[in-house]
mmCIF file as Biopython writes it, N, C-alpha, C and O atoms, coordinates in Angstrom:
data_model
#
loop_
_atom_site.group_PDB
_atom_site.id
_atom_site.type_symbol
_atom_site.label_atom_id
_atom_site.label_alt_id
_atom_site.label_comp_id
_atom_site.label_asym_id
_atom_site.label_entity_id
_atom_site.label_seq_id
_atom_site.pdbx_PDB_ins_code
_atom_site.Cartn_x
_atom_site.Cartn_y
_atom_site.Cartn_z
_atom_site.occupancy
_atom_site.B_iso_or_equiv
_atom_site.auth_seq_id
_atom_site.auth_asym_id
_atom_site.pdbx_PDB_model_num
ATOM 1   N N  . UNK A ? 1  ? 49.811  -9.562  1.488   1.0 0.0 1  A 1 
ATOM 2   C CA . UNK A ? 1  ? 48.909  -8.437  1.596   1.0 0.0 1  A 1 
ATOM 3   C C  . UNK A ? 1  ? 47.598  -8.711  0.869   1.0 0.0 1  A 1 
ATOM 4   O O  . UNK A ? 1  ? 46.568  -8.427  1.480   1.0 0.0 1  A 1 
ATOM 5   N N  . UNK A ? 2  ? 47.481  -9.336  -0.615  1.0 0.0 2  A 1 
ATOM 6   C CA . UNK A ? 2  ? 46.535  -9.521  -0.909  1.0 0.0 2  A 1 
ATOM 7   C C  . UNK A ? 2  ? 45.552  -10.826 -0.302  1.0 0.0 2  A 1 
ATOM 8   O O  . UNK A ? 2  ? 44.323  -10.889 -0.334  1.0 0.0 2  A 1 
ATOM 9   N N  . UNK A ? 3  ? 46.260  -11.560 0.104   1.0 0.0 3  A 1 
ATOM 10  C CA . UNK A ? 3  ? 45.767  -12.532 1.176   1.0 0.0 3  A 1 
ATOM 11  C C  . UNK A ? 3  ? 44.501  -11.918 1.924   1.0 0.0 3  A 1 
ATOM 12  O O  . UNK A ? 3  ? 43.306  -12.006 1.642   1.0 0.0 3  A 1 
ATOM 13  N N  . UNK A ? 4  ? 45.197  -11.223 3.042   1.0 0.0 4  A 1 
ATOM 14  C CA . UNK A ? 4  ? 44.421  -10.376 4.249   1.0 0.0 4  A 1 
ATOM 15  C C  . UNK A ? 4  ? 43.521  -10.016 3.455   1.0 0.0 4  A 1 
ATOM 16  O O  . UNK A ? 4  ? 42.551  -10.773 3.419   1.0 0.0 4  A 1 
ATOM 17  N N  . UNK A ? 5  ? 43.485  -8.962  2.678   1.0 0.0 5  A 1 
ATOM 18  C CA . UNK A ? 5  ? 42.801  -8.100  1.573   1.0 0.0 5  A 1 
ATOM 19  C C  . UNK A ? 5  ? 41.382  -8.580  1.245   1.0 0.0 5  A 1 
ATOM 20  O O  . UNK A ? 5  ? 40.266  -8.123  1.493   1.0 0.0 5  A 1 
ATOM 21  N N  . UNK A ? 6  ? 41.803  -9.614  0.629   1.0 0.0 6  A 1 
ATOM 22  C CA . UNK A ? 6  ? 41.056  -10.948 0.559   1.0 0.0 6  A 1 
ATOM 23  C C  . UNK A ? 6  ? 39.861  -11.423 1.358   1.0 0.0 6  A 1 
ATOM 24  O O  . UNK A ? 6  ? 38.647  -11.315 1.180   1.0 0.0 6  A 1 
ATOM 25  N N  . UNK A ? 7  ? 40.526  -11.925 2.197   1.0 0.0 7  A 1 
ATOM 26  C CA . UNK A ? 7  ? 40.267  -12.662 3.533   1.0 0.0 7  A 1 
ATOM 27  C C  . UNK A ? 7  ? 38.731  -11.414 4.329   1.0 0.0 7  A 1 
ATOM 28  O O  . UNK A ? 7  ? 37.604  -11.769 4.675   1.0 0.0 7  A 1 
ATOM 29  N N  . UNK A ? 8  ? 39.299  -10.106 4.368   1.0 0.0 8  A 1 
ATOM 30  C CA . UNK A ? 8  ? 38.522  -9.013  5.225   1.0 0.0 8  A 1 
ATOM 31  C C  . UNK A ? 8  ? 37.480  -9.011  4.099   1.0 0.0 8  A 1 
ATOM 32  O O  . UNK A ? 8  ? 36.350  -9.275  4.510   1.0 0.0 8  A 1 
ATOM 33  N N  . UNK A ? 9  ? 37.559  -8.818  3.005   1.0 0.0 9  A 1 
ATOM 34  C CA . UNK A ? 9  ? 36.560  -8.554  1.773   1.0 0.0 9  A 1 
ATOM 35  C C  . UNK A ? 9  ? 35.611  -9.667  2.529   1.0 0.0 9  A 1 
ATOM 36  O O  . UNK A ? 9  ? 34.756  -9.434  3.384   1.0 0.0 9  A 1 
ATOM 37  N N  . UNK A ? 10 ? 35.993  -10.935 1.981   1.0 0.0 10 A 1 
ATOM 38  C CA . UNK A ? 10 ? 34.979  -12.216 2.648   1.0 0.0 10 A 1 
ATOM 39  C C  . UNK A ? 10 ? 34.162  -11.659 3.619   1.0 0.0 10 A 1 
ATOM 40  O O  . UNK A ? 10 ? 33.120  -11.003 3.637   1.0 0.0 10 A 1 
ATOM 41  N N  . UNK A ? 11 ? 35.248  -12.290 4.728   1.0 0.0 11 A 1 
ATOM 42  C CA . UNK A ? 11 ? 34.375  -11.897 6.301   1.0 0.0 11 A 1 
ATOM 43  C C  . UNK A ? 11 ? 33.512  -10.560 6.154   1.0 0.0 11 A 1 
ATOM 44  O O  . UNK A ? 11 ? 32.613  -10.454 6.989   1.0 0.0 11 A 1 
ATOM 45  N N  . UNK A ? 12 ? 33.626  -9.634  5.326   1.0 0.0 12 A 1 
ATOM 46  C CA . UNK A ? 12 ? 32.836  -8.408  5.275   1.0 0.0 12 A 1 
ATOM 47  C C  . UNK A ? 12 ? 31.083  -9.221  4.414   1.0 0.0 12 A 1 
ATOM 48  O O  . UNK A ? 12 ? 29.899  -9.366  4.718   1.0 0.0 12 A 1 
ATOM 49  N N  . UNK A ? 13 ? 32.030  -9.528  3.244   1.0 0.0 13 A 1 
ATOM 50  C CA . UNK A ? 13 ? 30.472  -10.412 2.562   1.0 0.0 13 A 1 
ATOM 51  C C  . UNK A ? 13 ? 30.014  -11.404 3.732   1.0 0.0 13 A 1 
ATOM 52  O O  . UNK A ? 13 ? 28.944  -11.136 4.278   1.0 0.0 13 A 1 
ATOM 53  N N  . UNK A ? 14 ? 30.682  -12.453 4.136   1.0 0.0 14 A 1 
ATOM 54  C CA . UNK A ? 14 ? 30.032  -13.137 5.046   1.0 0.0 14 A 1 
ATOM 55  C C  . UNK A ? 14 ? 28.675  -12.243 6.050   1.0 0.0 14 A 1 
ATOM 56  O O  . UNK A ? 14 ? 27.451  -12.312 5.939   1.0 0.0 14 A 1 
ATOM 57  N N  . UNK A ? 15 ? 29.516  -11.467 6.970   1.0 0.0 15 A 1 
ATOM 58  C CA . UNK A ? 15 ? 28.618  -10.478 7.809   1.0 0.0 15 A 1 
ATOM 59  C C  . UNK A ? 15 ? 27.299  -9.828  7.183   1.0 0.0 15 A 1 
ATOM 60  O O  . UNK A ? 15 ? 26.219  -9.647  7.745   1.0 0.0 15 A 1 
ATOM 61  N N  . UNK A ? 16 ? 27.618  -9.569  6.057   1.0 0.0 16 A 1 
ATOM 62  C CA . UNK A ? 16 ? 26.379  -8.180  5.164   1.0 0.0 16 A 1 
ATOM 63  C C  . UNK A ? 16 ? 25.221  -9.706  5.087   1.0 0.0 16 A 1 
ATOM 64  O O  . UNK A ? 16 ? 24.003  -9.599  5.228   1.0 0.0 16 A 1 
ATOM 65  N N  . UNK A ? 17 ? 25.856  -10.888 4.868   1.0 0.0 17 A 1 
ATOM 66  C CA . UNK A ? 17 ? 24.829  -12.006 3.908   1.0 0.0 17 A 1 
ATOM 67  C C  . UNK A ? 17 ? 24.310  -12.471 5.296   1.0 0.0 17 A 1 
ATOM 68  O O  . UNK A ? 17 ? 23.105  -12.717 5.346   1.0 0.0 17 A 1 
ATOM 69  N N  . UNK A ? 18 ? 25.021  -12.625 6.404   1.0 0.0 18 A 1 
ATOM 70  C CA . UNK A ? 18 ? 24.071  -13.418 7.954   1.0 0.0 18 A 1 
ATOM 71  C C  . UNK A ? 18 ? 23.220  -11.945 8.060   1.0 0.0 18 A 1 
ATOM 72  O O  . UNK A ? 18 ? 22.192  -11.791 7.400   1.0 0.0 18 A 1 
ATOM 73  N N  . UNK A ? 19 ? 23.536  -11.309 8.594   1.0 0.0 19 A 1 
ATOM 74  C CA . UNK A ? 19 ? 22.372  -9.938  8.408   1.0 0.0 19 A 1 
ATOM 75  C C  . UNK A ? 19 ? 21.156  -10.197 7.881   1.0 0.0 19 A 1 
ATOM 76  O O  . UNK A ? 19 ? 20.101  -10.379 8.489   1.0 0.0 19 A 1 
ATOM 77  N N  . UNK A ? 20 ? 21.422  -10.207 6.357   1.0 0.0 20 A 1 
ATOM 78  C CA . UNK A ? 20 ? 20.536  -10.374 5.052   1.0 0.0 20 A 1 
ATOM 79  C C  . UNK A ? 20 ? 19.599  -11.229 5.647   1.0 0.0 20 A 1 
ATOM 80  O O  . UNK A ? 20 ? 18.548  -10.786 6.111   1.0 0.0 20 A 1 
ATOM 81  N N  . UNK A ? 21 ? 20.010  -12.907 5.682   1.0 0.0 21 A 1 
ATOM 82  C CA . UNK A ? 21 ? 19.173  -13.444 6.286   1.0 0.0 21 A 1 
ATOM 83  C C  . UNK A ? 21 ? 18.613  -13.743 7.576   1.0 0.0 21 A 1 
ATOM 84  O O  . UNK A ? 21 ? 17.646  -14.438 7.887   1.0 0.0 21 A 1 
ATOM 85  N N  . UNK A ? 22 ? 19.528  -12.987 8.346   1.0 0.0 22 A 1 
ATOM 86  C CA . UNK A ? 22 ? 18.293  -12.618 9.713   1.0 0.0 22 A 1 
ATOM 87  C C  . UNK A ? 22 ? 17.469  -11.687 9.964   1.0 0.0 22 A 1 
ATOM 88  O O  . UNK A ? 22 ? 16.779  -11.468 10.959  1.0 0.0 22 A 1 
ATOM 89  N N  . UNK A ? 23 ? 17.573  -11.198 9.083   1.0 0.0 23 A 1 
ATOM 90  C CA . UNK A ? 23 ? 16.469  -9.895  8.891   1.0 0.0 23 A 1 
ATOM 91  C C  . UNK A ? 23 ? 15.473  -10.385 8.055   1.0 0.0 23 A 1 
ATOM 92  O O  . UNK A ? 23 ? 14.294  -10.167 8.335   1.0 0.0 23 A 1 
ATOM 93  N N  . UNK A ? 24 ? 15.861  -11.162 6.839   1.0 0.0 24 A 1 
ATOM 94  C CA . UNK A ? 24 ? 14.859  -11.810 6.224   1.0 0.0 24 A 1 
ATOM 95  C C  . UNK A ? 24 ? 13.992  -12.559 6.938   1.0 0.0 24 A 1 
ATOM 96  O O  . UNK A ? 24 ? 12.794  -12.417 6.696   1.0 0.0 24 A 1 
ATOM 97  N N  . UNK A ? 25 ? 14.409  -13.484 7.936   1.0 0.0 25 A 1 
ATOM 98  C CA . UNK A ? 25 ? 13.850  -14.309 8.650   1.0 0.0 25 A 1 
ATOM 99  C C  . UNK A ? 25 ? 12.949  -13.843 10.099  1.0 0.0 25 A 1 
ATOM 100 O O  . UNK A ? 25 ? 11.955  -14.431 10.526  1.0 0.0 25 A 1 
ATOM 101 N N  . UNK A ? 26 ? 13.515  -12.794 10.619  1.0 0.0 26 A 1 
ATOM 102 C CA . UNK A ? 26 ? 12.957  -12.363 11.754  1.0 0.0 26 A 1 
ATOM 103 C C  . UNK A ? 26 ? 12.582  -10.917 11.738  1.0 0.0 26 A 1 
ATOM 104 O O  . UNK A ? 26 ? 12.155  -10.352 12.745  1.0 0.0 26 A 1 
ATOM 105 N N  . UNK A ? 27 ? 12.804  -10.108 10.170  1.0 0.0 27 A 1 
ATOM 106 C CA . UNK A ? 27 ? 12.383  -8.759  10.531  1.0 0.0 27 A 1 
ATOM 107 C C  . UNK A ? 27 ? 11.371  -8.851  10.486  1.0 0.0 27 A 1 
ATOM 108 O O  . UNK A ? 27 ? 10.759  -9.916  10.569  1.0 0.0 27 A 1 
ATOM 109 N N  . UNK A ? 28 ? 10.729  -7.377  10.291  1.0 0.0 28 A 1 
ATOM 110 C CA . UNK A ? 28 ? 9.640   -7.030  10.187  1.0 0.0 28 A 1 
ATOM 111 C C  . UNK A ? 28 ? 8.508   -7.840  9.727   1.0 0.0 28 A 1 
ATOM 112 O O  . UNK A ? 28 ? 8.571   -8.084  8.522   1.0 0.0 28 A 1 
ATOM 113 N N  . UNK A ? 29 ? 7.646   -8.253  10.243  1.0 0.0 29 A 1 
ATOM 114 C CA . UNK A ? 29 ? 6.339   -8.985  9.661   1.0 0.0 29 A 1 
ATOM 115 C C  . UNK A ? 29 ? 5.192   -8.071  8.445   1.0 0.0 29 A 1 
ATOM 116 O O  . UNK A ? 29 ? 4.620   -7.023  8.747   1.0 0.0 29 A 1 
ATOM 117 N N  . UNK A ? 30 ? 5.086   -8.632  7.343   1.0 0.0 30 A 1 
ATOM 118 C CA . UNK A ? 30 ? 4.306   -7.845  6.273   1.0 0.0 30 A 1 
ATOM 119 C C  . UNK A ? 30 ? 2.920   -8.150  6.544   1.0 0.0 30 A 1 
ATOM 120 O O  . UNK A ? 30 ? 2.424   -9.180  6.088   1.0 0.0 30 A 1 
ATOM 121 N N  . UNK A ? 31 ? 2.132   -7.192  7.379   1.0 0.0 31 A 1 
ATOM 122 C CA . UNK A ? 31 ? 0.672   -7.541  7.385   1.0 0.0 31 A 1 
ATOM 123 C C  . UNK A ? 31 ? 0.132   -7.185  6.288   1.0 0.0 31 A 1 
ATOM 124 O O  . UNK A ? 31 ? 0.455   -6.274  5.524   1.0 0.0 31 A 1 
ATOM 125 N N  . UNK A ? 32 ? -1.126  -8.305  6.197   1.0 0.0 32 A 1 
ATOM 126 C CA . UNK A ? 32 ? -1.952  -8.308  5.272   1.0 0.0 32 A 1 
ATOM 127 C C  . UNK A ? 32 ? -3.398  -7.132  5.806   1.0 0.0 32 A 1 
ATOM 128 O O  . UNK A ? 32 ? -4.539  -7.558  5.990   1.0 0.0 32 A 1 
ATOM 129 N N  . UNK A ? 33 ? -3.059  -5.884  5.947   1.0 0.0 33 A 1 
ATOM 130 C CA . UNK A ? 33 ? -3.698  -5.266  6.768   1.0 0.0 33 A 1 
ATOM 131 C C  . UNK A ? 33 ? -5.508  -5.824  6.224   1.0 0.0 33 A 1 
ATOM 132 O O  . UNK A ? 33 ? -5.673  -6.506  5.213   1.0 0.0 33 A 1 
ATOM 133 N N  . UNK A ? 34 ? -6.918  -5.269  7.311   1.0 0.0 34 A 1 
ATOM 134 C CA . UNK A ? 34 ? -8.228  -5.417  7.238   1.0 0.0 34 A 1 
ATOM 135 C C  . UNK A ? 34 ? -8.561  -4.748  5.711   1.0 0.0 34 A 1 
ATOM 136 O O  . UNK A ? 34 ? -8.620  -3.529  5.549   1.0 0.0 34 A 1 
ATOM 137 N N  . UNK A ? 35 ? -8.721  -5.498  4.878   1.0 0.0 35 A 1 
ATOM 138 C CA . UNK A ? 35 ? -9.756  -4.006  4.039   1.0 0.0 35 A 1 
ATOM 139 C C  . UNK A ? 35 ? -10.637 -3.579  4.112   1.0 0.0 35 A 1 
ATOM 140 O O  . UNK A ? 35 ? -11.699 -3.996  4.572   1.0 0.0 35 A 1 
ATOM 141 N N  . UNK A ? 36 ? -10.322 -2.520  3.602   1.0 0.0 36 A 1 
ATOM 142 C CA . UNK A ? 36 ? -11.252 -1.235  4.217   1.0 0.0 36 A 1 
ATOM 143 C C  . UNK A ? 36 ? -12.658 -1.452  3.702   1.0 0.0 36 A 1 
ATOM 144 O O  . UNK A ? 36 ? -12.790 -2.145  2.693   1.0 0.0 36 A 1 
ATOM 145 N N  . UNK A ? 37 ? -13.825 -0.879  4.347   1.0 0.0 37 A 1 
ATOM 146 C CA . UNK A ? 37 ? -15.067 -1.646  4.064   1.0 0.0 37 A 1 
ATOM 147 C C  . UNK A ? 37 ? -15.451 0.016   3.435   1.0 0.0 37 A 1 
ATOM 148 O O  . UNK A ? 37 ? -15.289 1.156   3.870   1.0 0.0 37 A 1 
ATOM 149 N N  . UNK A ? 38 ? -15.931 -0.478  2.411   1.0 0.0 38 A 1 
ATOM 150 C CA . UNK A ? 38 ? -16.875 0.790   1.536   1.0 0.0 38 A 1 
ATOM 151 C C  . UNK A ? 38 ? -17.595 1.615   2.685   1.0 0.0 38 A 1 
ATOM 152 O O  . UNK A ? 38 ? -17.782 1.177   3.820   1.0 0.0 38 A 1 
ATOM 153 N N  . UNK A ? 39 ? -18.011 3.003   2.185   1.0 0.0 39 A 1 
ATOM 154 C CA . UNK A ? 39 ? -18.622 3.866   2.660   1.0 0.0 39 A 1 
ATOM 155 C C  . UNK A ? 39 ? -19.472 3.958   2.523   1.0 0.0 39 A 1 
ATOM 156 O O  . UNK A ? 39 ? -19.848 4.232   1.383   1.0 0.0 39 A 1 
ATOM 157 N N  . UNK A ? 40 ? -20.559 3.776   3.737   1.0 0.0 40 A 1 
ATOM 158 C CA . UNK A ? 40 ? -21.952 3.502   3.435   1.0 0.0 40 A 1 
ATOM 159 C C  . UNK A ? 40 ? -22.988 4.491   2.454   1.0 0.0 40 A 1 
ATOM 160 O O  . UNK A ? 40 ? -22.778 5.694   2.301   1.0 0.0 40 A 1 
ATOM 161 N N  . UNK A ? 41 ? -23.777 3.984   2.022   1.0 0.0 41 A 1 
ATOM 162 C CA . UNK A ? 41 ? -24.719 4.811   0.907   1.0 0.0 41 A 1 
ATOM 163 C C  . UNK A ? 41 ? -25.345 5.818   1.719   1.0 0.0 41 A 1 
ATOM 164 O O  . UNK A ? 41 ? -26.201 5.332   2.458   1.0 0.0 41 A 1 
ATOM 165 N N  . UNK A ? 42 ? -25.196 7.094   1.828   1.0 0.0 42 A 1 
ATOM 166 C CA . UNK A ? 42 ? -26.101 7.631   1.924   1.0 0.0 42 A 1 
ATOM 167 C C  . UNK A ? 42 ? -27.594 8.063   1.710   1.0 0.0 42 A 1 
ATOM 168 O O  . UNK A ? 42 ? -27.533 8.488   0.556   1.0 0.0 42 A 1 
ATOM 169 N N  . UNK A ? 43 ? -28.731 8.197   2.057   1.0 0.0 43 A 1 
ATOM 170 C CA . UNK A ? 43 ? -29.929 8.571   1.753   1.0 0.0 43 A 1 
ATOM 171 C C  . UNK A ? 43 ? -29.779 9.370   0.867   1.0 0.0 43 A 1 
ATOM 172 O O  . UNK A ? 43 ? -28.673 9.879   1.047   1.0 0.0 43 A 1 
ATOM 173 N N  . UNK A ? 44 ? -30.374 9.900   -0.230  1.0 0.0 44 A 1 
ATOM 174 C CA . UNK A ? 44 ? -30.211 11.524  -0.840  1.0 0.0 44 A 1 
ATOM 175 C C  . UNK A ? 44 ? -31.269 12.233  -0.170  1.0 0.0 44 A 1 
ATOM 176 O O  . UNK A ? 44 ? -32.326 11.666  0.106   1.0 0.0 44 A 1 
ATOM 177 N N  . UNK A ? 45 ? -30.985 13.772  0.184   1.0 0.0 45 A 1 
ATOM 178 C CA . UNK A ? 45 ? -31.959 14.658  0.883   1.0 0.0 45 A 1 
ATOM 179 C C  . UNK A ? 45 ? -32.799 14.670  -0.253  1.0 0.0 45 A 1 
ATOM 180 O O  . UNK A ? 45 ? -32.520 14.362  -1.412  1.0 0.0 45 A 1 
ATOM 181 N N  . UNK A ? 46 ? -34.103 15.153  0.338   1.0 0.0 46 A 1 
ATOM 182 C CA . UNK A ? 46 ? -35.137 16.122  -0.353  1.0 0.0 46 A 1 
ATOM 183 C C  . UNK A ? 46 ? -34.661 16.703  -0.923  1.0 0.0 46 A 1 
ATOM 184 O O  . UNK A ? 46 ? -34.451 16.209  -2.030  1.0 0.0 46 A 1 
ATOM 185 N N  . UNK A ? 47 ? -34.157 18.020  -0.729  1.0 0.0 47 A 1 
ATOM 186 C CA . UNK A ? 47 ? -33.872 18.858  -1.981  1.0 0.0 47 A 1 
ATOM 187 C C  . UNK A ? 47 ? -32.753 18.440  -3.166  1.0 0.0 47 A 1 
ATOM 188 O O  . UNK A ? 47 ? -32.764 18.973  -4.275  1.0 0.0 47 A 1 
ATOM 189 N N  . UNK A ? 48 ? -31.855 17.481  -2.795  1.0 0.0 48 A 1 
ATOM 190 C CA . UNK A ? 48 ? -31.280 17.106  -4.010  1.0 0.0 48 A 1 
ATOM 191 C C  . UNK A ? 48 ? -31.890 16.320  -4.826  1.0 0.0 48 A 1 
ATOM 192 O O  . UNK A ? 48 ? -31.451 16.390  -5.974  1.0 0.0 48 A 1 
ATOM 193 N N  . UNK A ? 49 ? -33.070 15.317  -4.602  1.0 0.0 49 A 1 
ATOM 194 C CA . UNK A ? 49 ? -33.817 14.896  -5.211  1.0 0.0 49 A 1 
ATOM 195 C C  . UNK A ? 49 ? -34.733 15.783  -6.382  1.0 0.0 49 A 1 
ATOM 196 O O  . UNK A ? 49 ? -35.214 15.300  -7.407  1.0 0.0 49 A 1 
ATOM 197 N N  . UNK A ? 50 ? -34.837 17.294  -5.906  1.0 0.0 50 A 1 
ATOM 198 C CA . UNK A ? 50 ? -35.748 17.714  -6.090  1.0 0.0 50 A 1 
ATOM 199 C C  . UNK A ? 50 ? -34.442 18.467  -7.527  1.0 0.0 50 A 1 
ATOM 200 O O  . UNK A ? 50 ? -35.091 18.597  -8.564  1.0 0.0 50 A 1 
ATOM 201 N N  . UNK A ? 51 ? -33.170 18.848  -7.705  1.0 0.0 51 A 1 
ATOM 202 C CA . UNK A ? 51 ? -32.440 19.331  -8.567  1.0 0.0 51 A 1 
ATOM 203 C C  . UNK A ? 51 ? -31.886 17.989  -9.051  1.0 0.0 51 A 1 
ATOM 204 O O  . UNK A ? 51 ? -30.664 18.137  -9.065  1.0 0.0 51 A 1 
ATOM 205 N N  . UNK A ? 52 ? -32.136 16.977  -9.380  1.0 0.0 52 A 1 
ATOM 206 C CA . UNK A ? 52 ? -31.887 15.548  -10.046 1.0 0.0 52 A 1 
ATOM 207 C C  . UNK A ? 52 ? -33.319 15.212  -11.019 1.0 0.0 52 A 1 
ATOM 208 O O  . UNK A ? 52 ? -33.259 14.307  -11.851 1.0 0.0 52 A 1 
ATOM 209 N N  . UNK A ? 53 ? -34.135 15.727  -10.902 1.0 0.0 53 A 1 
ATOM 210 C CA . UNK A ? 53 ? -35.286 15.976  -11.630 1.0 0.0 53 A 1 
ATOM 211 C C  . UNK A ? 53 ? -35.107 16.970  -12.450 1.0 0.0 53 A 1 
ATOM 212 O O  . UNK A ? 53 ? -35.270 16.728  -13.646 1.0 0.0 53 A 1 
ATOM 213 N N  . UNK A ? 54 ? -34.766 18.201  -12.081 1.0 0.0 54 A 1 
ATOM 214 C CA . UNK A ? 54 ? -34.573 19.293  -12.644 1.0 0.0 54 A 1 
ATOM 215 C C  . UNK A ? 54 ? -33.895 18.692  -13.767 1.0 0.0 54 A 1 
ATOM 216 O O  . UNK A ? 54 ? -34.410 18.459  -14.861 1.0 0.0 54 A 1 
ATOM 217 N N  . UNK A ? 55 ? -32.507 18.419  -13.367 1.0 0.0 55 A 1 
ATOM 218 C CA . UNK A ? 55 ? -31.426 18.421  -14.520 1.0 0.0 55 A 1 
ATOM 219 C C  . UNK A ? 55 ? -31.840 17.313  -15.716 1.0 0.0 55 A 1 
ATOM 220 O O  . UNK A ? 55 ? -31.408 17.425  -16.863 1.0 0.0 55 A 1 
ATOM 221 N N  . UNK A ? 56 ? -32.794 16.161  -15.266 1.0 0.0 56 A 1 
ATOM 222 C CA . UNK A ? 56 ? -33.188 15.136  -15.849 1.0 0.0 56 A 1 
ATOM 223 C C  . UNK A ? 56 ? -34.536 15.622  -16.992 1.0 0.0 56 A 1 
ATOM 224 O O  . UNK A ? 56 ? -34.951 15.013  -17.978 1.0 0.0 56 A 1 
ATOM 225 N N  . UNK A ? 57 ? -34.967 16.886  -16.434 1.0 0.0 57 A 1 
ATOM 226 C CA . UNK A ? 57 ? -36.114 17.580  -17.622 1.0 0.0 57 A 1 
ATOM 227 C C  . UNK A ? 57 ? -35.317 18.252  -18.549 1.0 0.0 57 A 1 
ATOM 228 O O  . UNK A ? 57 ? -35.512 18.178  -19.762 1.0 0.0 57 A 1 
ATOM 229 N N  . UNK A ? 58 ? -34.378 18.944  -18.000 1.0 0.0 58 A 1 
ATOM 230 C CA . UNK A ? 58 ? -32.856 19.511  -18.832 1.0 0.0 58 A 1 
ATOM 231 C C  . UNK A ? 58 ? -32.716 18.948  -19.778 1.0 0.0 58 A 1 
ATOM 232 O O  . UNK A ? 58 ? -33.080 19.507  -20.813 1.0 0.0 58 A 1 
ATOM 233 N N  . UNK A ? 59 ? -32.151 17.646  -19.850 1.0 0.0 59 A 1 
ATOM 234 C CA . UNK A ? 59 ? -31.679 17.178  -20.334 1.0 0.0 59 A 1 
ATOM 235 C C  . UNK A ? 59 ? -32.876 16.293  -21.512 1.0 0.0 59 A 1 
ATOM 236 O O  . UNK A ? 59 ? -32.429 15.888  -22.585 1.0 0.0 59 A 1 
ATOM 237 N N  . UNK A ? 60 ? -33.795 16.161  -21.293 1.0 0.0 60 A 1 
ATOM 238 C CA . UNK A ? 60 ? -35.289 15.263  -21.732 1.0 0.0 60 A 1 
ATOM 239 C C  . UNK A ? 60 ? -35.639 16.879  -22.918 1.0 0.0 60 A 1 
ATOM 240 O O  . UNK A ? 60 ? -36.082 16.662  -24.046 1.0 0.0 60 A 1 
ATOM 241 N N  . UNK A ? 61 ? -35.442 17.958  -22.581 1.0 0.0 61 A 1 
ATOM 242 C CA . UNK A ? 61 ? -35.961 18.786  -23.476 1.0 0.0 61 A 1 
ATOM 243 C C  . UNK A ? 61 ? -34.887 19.303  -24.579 1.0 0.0 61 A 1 
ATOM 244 O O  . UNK A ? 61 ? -35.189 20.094  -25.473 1.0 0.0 61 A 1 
ATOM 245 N N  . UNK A ? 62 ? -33.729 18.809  -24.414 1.0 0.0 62 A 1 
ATOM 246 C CA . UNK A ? 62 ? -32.404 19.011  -25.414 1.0 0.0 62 A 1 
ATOM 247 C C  . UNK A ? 62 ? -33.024 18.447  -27.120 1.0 0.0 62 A 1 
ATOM 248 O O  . UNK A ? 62 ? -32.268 18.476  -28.092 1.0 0.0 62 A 1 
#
């Protein structure tokens, strides 16, 4: 009995370990996906230009 016992344990490890490495070998491919390219600079509008001064006299009269 402990023979068999035995024996099925194996063949069970055997099976889980060919798996293991056919999946290792043929699963899924790990792309090295594109990276992502920065977000271009925007212009600043007029009027935020115009409260970036502001805050910059703000701060110049502290």
């Amino acid at each position: 009995m402990a023979d068999n016992y035995l024996e099925k344990q194996y063949e069970d490890y055997e099976a889980r370990k060919a798996a293991w490495e056919w999946e290792r070998k043929h699963g899924k491919k790990i792309k090295k996906g594109v990276p992502k390219q920065p977000e271009p600079v925007r212009p600043l509008h007029p009027d935020d230009l115009d409260a970036i001064e502001e805050d910059e006299e703000e701060e110049e009269g502290r």
